[in-house]
Every structure is written in structure tokens, then in C-alpha cells.
C-alpha positions as CSV (number, residue, x, y, z in Angstrom):
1,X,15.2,-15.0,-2.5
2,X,14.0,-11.8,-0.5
3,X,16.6,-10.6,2.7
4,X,14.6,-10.1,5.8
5,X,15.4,-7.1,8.1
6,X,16.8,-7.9,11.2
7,X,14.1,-9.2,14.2
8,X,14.6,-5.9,15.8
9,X,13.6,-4.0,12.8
10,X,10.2,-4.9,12.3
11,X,6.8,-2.9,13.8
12,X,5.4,-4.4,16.7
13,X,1.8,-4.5,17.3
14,X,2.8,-1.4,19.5
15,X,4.6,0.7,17.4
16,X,2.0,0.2,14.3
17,X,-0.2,1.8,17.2
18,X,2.2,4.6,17.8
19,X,2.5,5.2,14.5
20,X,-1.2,5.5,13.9
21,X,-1.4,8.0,16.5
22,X,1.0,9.9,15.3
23,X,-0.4,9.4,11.9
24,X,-3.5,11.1,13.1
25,X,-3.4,15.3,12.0
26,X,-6.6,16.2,13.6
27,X,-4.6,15.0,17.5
28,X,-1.4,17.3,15.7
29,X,-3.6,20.0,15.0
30,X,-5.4,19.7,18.4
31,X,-1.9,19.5,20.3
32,X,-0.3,22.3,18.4
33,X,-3.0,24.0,19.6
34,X,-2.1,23.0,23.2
35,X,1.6,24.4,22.9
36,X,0.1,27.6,21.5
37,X,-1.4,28.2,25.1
38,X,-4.9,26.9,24.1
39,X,-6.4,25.3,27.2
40,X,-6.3,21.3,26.4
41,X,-10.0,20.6,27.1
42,X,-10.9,23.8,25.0
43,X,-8.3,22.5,21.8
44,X,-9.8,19.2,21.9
45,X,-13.2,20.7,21.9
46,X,-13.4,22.2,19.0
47,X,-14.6,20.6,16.1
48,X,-12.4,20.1,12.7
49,X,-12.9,22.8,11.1
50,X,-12.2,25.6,13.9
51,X,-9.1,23.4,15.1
52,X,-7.7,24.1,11.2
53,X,-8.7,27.6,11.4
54,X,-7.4,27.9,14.6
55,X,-3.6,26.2,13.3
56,X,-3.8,28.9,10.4
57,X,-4.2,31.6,12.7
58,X,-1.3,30.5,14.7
59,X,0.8,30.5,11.4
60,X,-0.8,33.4,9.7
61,X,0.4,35.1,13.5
62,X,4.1,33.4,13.3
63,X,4.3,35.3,9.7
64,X,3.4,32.6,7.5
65,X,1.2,32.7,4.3
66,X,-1.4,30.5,3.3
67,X,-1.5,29.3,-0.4
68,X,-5.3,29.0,-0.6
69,X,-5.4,27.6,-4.6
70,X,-2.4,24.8,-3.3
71,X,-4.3,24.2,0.5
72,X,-0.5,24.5,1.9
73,X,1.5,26.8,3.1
74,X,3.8,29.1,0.9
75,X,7.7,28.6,1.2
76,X,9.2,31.7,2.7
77,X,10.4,34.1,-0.5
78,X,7.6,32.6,-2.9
């Protein structure tokens, strides 16, 4: 016999749509754009490809490196 989590515990058909949202990396690309100072209609403009270039640039800018074999970005001190 399986224990059930409490009531309270389980997704709603709500939060399984929260969490999709939040799921969605193209929307954090496009809002990490938007707290960068990139004007919301131009961020959400832009098609996938400049919207990852643009989220590079942003982090190549903050001092970050870009592991191009890995597609992530290096740990500070590798």
C-alpha cells in the first residue's frame, strides 16, 4: 500500500499551468531580456535565435564565459 500526500500537496489544474509557464525558457530568455532594459515588445519580438544571442551577450557583458563544445556556461575558475 502506496501513502498519499496530503490534499493540499497535490498540483492543481492551475499550478500544472504555472508550472508550464515557468517551464517555458524561450518566455525566461525573453523576460531576462526585459530586466536587462530591453524594451518588452522589442524582447518578445525577436525570434529564438537572436533572443539566445541576445542572453549571451548579457552574460558574456556580466563577465561570464561561454562553454561552446558543453552549450553551457563555464563555472567561474574553470
Amino acid at each position: 500500500m502506496t501513502s498519499q500526500p496530503p490534499e493540499d500537496l497535490k498540483l492543481s489544474p492551475e499550478d500544472a499551468q504555472i508550472k508550464a509557464i515557468t517551464d517555458d525558457m524561450n518566455l525566461r530568455m525573453c523576460l531576462h531580456l526585459v530586466k536587462n532594459g530591453v524594451p518588452w515588445d522589442v524582447a518578445f519580438s525577436l525570434d529564438e535565435i537572436e533572443v539566445r544571442a541576445f542572453v549571451m551577450i548579457f552574460g558574456f557583458l556580466d563577465g561570464h564565459d561561454w562553454d561552446w563544445e558543453a552549450s553551457c556556461w563555464k563555472k567561474k575558475g574553470d
